[in-house]
C-alpha positions in Angstrom: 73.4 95.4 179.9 70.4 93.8 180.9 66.5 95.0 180.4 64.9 94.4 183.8 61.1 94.2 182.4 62.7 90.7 180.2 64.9 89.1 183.1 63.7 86.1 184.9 63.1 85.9 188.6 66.2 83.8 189.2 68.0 87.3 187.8 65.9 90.2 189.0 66.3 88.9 192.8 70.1 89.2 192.3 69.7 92.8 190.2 67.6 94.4 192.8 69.0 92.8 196.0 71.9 94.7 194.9 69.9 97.6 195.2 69.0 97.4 198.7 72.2 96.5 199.9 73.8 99.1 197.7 70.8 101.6 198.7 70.5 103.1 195.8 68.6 103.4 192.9 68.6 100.4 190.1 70.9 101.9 187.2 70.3 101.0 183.7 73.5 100.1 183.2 73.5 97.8 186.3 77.1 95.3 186.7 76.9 92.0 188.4 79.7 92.8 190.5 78.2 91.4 193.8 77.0 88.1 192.3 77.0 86.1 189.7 74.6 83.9 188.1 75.2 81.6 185.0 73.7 82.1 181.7 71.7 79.6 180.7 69.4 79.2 177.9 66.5 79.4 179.8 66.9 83.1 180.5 65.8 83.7 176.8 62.8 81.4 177.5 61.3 84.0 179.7 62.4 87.0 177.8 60.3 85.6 174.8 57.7 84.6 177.3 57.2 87.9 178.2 57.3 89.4 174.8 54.5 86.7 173.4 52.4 87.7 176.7 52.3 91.6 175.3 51.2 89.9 171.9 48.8 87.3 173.1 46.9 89.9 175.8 47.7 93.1 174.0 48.7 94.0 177.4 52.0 94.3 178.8 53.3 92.1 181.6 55.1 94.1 183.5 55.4 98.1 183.0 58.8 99.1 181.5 60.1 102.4 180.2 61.8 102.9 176.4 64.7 101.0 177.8 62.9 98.4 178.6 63.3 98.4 182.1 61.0 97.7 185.3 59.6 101.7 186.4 57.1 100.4 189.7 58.5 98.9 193.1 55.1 96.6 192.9 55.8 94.9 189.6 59.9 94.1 191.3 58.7 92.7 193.9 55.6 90.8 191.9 58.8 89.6 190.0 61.3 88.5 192.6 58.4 86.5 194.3 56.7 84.8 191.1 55.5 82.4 192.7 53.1 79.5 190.6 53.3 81.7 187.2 50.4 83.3 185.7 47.5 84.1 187.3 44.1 83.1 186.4 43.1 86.6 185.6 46.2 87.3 183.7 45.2 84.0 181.5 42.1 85.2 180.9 43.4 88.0 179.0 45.0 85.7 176.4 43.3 85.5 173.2 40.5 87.4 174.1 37.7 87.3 172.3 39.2 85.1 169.7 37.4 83.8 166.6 39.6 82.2 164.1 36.7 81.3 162.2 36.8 79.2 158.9 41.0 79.1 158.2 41.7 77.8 154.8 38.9 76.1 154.3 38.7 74.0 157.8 36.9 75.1 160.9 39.5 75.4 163.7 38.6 75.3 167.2 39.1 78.4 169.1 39.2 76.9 172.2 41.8 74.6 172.2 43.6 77.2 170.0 43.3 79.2 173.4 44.0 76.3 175.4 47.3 76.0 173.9 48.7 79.4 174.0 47.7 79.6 177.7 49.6 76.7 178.5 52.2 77.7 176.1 52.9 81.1 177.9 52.9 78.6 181.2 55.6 77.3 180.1 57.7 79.9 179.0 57.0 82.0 182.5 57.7 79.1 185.2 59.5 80.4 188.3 61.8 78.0 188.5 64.5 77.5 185.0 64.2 73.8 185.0 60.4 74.1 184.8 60.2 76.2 181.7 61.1 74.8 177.9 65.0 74.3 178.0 64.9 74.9 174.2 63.8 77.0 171.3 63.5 73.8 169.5 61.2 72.6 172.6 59.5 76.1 171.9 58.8 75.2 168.3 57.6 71.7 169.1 54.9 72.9 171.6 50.8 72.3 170.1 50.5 76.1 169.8 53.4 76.6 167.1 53.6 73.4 165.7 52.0 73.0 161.9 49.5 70.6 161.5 50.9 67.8 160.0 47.8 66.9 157.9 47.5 69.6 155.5 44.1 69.8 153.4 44.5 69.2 149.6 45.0 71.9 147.7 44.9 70.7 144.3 41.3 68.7 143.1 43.1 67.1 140.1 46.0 65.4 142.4 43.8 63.7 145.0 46.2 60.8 146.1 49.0 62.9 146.6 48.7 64.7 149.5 51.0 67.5 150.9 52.5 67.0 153.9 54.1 70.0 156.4 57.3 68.2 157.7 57.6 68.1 161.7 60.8 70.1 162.2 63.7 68.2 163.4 64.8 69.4 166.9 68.1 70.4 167.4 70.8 68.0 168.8 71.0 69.1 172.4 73.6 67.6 175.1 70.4 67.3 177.7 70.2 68.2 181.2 69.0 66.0 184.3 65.7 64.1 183.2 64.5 66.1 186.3 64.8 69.3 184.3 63.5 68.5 181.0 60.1 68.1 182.7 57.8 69.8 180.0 55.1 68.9 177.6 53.8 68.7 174.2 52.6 66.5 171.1 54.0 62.8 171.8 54.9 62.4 168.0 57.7 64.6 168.0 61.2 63.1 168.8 63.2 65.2 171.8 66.8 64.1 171.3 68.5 61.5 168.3 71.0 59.5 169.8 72.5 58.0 166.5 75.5 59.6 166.3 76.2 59.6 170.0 76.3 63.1 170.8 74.1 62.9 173.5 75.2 60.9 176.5 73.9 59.7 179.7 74.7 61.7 182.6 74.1 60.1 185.5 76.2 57.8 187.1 78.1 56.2 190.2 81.4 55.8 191.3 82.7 54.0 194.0 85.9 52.5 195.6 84.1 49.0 196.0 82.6 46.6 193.2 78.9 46.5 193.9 77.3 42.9 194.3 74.0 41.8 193.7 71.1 41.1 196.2 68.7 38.5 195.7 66.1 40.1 198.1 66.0 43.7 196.8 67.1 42.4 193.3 69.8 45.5 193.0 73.3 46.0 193.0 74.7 47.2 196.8 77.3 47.7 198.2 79.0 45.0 199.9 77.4 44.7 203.2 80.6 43.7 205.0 83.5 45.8 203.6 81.7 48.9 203.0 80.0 49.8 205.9 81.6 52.4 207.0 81.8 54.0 203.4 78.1 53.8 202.9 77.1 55.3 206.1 79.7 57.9 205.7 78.4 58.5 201.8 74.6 58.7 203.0 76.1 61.0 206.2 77.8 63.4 203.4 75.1 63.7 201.3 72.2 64.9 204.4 74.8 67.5 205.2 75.3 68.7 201.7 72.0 69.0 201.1 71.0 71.0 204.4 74.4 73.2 204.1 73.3 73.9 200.1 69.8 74.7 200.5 70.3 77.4 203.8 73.2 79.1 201.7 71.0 79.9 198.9 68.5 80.7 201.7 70.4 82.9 203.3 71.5 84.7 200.0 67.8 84.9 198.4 65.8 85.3 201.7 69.0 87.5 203.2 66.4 89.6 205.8 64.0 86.5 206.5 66.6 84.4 207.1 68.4 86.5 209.6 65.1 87.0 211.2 65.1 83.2 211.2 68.2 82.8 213.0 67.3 85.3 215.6 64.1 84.0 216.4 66.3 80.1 216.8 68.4 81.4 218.8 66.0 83.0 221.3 64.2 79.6 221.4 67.4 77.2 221.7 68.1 80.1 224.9 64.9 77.4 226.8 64.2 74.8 224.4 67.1 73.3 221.8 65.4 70.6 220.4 62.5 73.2 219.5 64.8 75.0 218.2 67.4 72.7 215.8 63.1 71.7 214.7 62.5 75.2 213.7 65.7 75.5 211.4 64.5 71.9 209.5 61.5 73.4 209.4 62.7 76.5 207.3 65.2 74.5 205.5 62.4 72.1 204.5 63.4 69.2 205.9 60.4 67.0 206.6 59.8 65.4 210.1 62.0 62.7 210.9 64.8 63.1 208.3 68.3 64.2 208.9 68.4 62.5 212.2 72.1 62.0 212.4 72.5 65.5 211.5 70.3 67.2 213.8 72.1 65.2 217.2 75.2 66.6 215.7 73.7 69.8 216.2 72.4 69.1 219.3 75.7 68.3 220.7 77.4 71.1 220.0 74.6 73.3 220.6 76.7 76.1 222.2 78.5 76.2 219.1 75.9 76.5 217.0 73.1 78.5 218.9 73.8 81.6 220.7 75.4 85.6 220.9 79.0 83.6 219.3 77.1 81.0 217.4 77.7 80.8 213.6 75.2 77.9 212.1 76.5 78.9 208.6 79.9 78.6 209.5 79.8 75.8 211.9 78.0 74.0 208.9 80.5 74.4 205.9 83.1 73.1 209.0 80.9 69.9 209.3 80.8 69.6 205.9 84.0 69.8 205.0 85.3 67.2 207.5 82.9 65.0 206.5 83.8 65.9 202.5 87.6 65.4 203.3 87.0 61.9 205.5 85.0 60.7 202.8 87.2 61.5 200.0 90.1 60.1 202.1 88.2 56.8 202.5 87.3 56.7 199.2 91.1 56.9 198.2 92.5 54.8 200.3 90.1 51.7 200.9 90.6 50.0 197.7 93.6 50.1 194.6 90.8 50.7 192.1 87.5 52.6 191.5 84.5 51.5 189.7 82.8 53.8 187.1 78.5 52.5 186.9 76.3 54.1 185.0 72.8 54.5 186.0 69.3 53.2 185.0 67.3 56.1 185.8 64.2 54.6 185.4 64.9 52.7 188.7 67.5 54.9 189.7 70.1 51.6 190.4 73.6 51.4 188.8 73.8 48.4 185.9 76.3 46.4 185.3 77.3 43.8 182.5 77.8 39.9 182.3 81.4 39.9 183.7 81.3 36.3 181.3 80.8 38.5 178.6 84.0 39.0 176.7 83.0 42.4 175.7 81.8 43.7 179.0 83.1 47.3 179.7 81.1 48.1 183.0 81.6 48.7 185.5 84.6 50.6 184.0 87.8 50.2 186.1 89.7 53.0 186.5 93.6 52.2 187.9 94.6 55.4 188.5 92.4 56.9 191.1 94.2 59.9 191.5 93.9 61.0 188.2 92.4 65.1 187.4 89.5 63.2 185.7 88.9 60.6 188.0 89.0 63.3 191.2 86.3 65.8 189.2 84.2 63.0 188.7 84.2 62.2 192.2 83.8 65.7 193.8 80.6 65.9 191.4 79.0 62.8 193.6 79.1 65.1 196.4 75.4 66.7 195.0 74.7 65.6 191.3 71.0 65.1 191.1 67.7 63.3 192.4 68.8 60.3 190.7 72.2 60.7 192.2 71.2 60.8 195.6 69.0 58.1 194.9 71.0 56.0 193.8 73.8 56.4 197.1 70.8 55.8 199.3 69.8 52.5 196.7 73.2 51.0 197.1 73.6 51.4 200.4 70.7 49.2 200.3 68.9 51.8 202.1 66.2 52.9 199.1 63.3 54.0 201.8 65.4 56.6 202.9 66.4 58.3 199.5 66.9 61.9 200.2 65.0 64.3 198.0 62.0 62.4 199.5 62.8 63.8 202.9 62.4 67.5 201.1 59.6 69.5 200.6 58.6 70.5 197.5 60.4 73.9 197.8 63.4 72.6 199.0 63.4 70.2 196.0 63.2 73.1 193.7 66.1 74.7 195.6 68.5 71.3 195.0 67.3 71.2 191.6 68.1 75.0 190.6 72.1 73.9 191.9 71.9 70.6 189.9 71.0 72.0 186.4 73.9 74.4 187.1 76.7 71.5 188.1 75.1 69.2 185.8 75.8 71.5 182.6 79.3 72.1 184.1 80.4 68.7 184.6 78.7 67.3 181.0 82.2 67.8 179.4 84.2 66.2 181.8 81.5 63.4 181.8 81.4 63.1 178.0 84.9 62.9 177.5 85.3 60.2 180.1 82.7 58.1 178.2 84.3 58.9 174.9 87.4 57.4 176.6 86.5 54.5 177.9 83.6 53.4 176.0 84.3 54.6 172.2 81.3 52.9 171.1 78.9 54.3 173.0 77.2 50.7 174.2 76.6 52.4 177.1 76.1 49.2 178.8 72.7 48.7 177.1 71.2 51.4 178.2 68.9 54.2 176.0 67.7 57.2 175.5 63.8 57.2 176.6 61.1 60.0 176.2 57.9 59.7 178.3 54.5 61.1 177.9 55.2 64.8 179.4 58.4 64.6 177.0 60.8 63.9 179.9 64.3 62.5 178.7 66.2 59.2 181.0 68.4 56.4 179.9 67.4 53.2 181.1 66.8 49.9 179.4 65.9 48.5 176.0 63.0 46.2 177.9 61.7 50.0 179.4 61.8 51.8 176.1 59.4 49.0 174.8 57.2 49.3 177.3 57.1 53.6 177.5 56.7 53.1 173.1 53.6 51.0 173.8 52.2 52.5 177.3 52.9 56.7 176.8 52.8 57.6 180.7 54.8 59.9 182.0 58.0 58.5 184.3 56.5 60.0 187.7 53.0 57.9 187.2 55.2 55.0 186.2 57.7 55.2 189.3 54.8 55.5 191.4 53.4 52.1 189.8 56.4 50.7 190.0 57.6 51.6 193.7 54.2 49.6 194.8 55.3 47.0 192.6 58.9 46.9 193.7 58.1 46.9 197.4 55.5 44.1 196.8 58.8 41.9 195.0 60.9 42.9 197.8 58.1 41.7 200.5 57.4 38.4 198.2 61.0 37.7 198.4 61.9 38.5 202.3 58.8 36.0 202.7 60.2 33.5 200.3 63.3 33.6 202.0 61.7 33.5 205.5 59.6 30.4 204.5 63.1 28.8 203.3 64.6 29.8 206.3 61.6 28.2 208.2 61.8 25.0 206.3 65.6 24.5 207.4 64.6 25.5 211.0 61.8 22.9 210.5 64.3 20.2 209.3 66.8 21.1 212.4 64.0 21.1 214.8 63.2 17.4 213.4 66.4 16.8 213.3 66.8 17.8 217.2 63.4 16.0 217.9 65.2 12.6 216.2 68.4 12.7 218.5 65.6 13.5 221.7 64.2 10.4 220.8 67.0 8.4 220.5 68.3 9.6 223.6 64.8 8.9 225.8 65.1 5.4 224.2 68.6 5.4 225.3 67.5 6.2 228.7 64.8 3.8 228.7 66.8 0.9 228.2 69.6 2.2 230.6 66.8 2.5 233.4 65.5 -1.2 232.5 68.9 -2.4 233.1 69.1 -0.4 236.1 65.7 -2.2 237.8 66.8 -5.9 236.7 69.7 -4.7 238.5 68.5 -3.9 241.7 65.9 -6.9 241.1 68.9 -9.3 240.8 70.5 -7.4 243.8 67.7 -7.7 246.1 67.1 -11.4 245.8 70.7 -12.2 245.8 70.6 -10.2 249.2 67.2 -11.9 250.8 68.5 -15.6 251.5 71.7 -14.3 253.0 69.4 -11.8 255.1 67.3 -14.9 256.4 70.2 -17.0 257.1 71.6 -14.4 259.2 68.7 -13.9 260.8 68.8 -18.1 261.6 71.7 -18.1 262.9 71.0 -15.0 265.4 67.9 -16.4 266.8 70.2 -19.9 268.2 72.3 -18.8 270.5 68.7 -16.5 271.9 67.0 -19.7 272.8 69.7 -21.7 274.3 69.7 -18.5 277.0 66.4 -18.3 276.9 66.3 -22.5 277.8 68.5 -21.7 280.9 65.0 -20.1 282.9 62.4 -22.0 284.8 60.2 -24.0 282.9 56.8 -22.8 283.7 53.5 -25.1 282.7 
């Protein structure tokens, strides 16, 4: 049974949905028999959220009956639609009027007391489950119920021994996607303990071709001749994923809007189709210019897709499986082995190790690609996470096109929401492969990292030096480093272009040389050409006058035969 005033939005949309479709009224004793939505620990998160609210403000947040459940339409709706949290009047209300005055024998400030349960309560009562605490042992570690860990001293005749309040060691958690772990509080307090190797990384990249490394954008890639066809396909796969992924949960959350949607496109694709296919991107999320490839599909087979028999819904999951069973196909069949990376999701880009190295375990080759594990591993590269979609669009060499930047921040949330889910169902299956295949957990170098806001990646032993000495958080240091990256790639393409200038230089010389020593060629030939005809012409002169000698003879011996005239 569940109390509707302590679910979270995620659950009340699909509790009172149910309702309307069922039209009746919301039972106590309500079964998810329609849908069904996995429990995660984030559920309790908000319960608790809720019940520190009513302690915190006095107030409740919601109004509920003995059962515990929601009695006013207004505060359902309020609830399916929460929005950005807490509003500013409801934060207000927390610790009003507060004066902790003088607390064993040290003035504490009321303010930032204040500050700290507001943002505390945040946390607890975010919309979304990947943006609230993923823990209780988060929960505990937040400034507003963490003990100090200087504590005054409370006996005058010990002065140099102090006593110290422990920090609490946080329970050892498999994590989710660094995505979701987003959250924040005190910087001295350890997240996760990798010693023993419970906790794994869980991101990672398989493909049927061994990547190679590029000098110009200083990454592994795919090999630009072979795997063409795979990477556009991948890249193709992946657009249509995310598209068909985001409208289902659409159409399921937003069931009335979103067949008012698909009315109102079909109407418009009746005078104008590219207006129309625009609109749908539009609702999806889909920013301007993205999904090119996918919207000509659409366009082609408009009358399939638009129209009194058209089915976008169904013509997508079509699309999508083609593409899905083409790729897999492909995948299969293009190489004898596959190649197991893991990721560095710092700079979402798959590592790999020395291959001189005698030791070298990744990538991990895997013989038998047919294999159950193998296959689940694969089918999870269809949408993973951020950094996995990242990271097919890195590869392909393609990194400006990575797709969660083509989303909105909506839509984001909406891929996210599906990623937590698959990401905690596939950690197993992940886990045990790595337990597998790399007993010692080297993890090809790679560790565990926790940033400023308390966010949790693997990436490099160079990375977690710098993030222990420079506490930013990942995002402020991705959007350094992007700059910086794109500055390296552009140094590099103009390093290379000079090169390739210099040896064009060196040809043109080269060219210029043979020029040369073919007008000097020429020069000589037409020398030897004019003492030619120099030595022809006076060779032909005396013979020319003696010809004309002999002519003239013979004319004045007729001309003697006339009258002499005086």
């Amino acid at each position: 049974e569940e109390s509707t005033g302590f679910v979270p939005p995620e659950f009340a949309r699909i509790i009172f949905e149910e309702d309307e479709d069922d039209g009746t009224e919301h039972s106590q004793q309500h079964p998810l028999n329609k849908k069904e939505l996995i429990a995660h620990r984030t559920f309790d998160i908000w319960s608790y959220g809720v019940l520190m609210y009513h302690m915190l403000t006095g107030e409740p947040l919601f109004n509920y009956d003995t059962m515990d459940n929601l009695t006013d339409e207004v505060d359902k709706v309020k609830l399916m639609n929460w929005g950005d949290g807490l509003t500013p009047t409801q934060l207000d209300e927390v610790l009003e009027g507060y004066n902790p005055g003088n607390v064993v024998g040290k003035q504490v400030d009321a303010d930032e007391i204040i500050d700290n349960a507001k943002d505390f309560l945040r946390k607890c009562l975010m919309e979304c489950p990947e943006d609230r605490f993923q823990s209780m042992s988060q929960v505990l570690s937040h400034p507003f119920l963490r003990k100090e860990e200087k504590v005054e001293e409370e006996e005058e005749e010990k002065p140099t021994t102090p006593i110290v309040t422990p920090t609490p060691s946080p329970t050892k958690e498999v994590p989710l996607s660094p995505s979701a772990q987003i959250f924040t509080h005190d910087s001295s307090v350890e997240m996760v303990n990798v010693d023993d190797g419970h906790v794994k990384p869980t991101c990672f990249y398989i493909t049927p071709y061994k990547l190679q490394w590029d000098d110009v954008s200083c990454k592994l890639v795919l090999p630009p001749n072979d795997a063409t066809e795979y990477s556009k396909l991948t890249l193709e796969l992946q657009e249509w994923s995310v598209l068909h992924t985001i409208l289902t949960l659409l159409e399921k959350e937003e069931e009335s809007m979103f067949k008012e949607m698909i009315t109102c496109i079909n109407q418009t694709a009746v005078t104008d189709k590219v207006k129309a296919v625009k609109d749908l991107f539009d609702y999806a999320g889909i920013l301007e210019g993205s999904f090119l490839a996918v919207q000509q599909m659409i366009l082609q087979n408009a009358n399939i897709f638009f129209g009194e028999y058209g089915d976008p819904m169904k013509y997508l999951s079509e699309e999508l499986t083609k593409r899905k069973q083409k790729w897999i196909e492909m995948h299969n069949s293009s190489t004898d082995h596959g190649f197991f990376y893991l990721v560095d999701e710092a700079n979402r880009v798959p590592i790999a190790e020395n291959d001189n190295d005698a030791d070298c375990i990744y990538p991990i080759t895997i013989e038998n690609k047919n294999s159950e594990q193998y296959q689940t591993l694969l089918s999870y590269m269809e949408l993973s996470s951020f950094e996995m979609i990242g990271v097919v669009a890195s590869v392909s060499n393609n990194s400006s096109t990575e797709i969660f930047s083509c989303l909105n921040e909506k839509s984001q949330r909406t891929i996210l929401r599906v990623v937590v889910l698959a990401e905690t169902q596939m950690q197993q299956t992940l886990s045990d492969f790595l337990e597998e295949h790399d007993s010692h957990n080297t993890f090809a170098g790679l560790c565990c990292i926790s940033d400023q806001k308390r966010t949790s990646f693997w990436s490099t032993q160079t990375m977690k030096e710098y993030f222990d000495k420079d506490h930013r958080s990942l995002d402020l240091w991705r959007e350094t480093n992007v700059t910086k990256n794109e500055l390296v790639q552009t140094k590099n393409v103009l390093q290379n272009t000079h090169k390739e200038l210099e040896t064009t230089e060196k040809e043109l010389e080269n060219v210029k040389s043979r020029l040369n020593e073919e007008e000097n060629k020429n020069t000589e030939l037409q020398e030897k050409v004019q003492r030619l005809e120099s030595t022809i012409k006076k060779q032909t002169k005396p013979r020319n006058e003696g010809a004309a000698t002999t002519q003239a003879v013979p004319e004045a011996e007729s001309a003697g035969c006339g009258c002499f005239i005086m």
